[in-house]
C-alpha positions as CSV (number, residue, x, y, z in Angstrom):
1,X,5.0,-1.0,-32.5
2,X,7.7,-1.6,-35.1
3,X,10.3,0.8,-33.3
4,X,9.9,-0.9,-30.3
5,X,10.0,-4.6,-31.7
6,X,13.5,-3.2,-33.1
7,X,14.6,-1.2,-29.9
8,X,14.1,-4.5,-27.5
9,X,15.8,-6.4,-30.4
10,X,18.6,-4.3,-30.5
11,X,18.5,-4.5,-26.6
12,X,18.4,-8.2,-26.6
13,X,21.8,-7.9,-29.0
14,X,23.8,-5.7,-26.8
15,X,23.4,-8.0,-23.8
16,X,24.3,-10.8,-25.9
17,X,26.8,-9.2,-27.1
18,X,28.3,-8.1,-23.7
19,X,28.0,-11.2,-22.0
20,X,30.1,-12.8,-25.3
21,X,32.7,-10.6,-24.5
22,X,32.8,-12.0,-20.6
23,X,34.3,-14.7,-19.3
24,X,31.7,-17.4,-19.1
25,X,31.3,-17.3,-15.3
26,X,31.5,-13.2,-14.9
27,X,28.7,-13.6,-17.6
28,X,26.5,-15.7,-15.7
29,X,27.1,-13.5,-12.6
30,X,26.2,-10.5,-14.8
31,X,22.9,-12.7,-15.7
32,X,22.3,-12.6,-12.1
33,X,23.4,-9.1,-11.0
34,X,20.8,-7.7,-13.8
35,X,18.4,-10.4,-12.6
36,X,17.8,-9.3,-9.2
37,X,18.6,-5.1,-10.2
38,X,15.0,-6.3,-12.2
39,X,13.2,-7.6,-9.4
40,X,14.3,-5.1,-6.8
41,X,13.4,-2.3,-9.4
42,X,10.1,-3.9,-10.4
43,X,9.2,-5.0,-6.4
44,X,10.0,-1.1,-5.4
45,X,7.8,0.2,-8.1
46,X,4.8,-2.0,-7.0
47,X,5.3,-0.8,-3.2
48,X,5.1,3.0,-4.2
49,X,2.2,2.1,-6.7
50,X,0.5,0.9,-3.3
51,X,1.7,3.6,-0.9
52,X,1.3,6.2,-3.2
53,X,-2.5,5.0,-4.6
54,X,-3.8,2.0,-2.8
55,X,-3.2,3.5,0.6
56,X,-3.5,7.2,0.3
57,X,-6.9,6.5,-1.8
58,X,-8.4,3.8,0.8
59,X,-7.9,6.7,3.9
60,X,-10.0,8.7,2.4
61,X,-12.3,6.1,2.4
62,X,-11.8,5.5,5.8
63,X,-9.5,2.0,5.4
64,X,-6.2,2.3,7.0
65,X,-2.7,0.5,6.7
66,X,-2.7,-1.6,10.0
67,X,-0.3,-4.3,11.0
68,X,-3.4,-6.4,12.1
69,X,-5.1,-6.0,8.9
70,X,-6.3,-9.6,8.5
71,X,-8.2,-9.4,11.7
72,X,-9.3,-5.8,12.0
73,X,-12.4,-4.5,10.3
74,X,-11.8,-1.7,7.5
75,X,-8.2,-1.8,7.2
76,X,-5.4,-2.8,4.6
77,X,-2.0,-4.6,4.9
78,X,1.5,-1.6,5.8
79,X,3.7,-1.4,2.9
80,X,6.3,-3.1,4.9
81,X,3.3,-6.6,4.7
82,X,2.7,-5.8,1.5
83,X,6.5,-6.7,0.1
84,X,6.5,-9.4,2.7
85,X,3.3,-10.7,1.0
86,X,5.0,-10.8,-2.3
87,X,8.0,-12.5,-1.3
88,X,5.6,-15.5,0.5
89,X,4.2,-15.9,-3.0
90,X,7.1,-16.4,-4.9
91,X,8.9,-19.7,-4.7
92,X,12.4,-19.1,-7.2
93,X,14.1,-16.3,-4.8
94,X,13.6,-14.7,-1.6
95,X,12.1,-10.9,-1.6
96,X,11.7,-9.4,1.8
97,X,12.9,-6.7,3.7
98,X,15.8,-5.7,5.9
99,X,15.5,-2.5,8.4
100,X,18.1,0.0,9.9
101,X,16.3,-0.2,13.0
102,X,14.1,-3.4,12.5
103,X,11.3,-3.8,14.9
104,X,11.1,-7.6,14.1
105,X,14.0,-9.9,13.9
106,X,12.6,-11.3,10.9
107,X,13.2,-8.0,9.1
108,X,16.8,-7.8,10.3
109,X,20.3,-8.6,7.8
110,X,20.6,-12.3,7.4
111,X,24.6,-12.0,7.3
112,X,27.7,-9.7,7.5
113,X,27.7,-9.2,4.0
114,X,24.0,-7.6,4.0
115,X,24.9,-5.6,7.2
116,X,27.7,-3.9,4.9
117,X,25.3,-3.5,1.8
118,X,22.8,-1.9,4.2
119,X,25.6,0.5,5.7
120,X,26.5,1.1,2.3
121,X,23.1,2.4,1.2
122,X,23.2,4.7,3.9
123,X,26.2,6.6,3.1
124,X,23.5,7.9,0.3
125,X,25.8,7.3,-2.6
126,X,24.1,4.3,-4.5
127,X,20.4,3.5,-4.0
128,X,21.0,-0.4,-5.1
129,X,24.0,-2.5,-3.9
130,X,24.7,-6.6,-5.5
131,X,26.9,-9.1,-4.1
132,X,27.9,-12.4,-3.7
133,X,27.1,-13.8,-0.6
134,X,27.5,-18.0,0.5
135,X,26.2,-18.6,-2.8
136,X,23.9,-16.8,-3.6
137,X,23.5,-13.0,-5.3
138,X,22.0,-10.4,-2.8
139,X,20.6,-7.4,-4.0
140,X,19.4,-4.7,-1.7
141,X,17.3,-1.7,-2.9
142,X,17.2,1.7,-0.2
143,X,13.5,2.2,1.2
144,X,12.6,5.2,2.6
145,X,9.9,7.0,4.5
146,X,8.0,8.0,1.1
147,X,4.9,9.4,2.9
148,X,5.3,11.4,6.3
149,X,2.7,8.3,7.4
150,X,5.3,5.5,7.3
151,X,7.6,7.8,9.4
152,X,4.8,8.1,12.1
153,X,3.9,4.7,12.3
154,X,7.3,3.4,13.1
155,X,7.8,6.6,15.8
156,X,4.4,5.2,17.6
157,X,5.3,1.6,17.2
158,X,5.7,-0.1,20.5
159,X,8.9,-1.8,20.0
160,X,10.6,1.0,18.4
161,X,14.2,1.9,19.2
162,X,14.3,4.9,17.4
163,X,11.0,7.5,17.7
164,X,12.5,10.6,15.5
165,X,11.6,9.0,12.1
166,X,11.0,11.5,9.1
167,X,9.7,11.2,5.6
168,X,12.9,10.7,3.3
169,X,14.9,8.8,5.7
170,X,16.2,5.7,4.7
171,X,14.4,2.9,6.7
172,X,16.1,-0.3,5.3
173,X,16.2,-1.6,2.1
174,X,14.3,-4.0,-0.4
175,X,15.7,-7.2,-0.7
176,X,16.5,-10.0,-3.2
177,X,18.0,-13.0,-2.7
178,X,18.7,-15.1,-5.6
179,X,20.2,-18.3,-5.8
């Protein structure tokens, strides 16, 4: 317990120390940049801590992911919900999603600046992409097809544009926006 009292402490120091060394406003941008690199890391983990347990272990139960999950019998919210679920909890940022191919317009980039984050993260270079953007910091996080089941539900979903979805393929992204 000791080592890691001193290991956050020494943690705590660096940043400190790093943001001393910044000019005050490229520090508090730095606050926010590391901010939102947090919650995107934190909001991906819970999503593939559902998909990967919550879901795979309720099917063999016989409960299934299904978009009408509230009404239907036997069924669970799609990881997609289950982000969008977070984000309607939370009241000091926005956390949602944005899709390549969005089958709701909800679920599309609010601005040009997340349309180039988005095409960014699809060149396959970074997996996380920050910006400024009217205001606010904007943090997007690459989502992808972790199970060969989130694939085949967007290929059968009736307003699809795009049926030749695979596991692995980048579907959109996680998204913070933080003001």
């Amino acid at each position: 317990m000791k080592r890691w009292t001193a290991f956050c402490m020494m943690g705590g120091v660096l940043v400190i120390g790093v943001m001393m060394c910044l000019p005050v406003g490229q520090a508090a941008d730095m606050t926010k940049d590391l901010a939102v690199k947090y919650i995107l890391a934190t909001a991906k983990a819970a999503r593939t801590v559902y998909v990967k347990g919550v879901v795979s272990n309720a099917g063999k139960a016989g409960v299934k992911p299904n978009e009408n999950w509230v009404k239907e019998d036997h069924s669970i919210m799609l990881p997609a919900q289950f982000i969008k679920e977070l984000g309607k909890e939370i009241k000091d940022f926005e956390l949602s999603l944005v899709g390549t191919e969005p089958l709701y317009a909800s679920n599309a980039p609010k601005s040009a600046k997340e349309k180039e984050m988005l095409a960014e993260l699809a060149k396959g270079k970074v997996n996380v992409v920050t910006t400024e953007d009217g205001g606010a910091t904007v943090g997007m996080s690459a989502d992808y097809a972790i199970v060969e089941s989130c694939a085949d539900c967007h290929n059968k979903h009736p307003k699809t544009t795009k049926k030749d979805w695979k596991k692995g393929d980048l579907m959109g992204a996680i998204v913070v926006r933080l003001k």
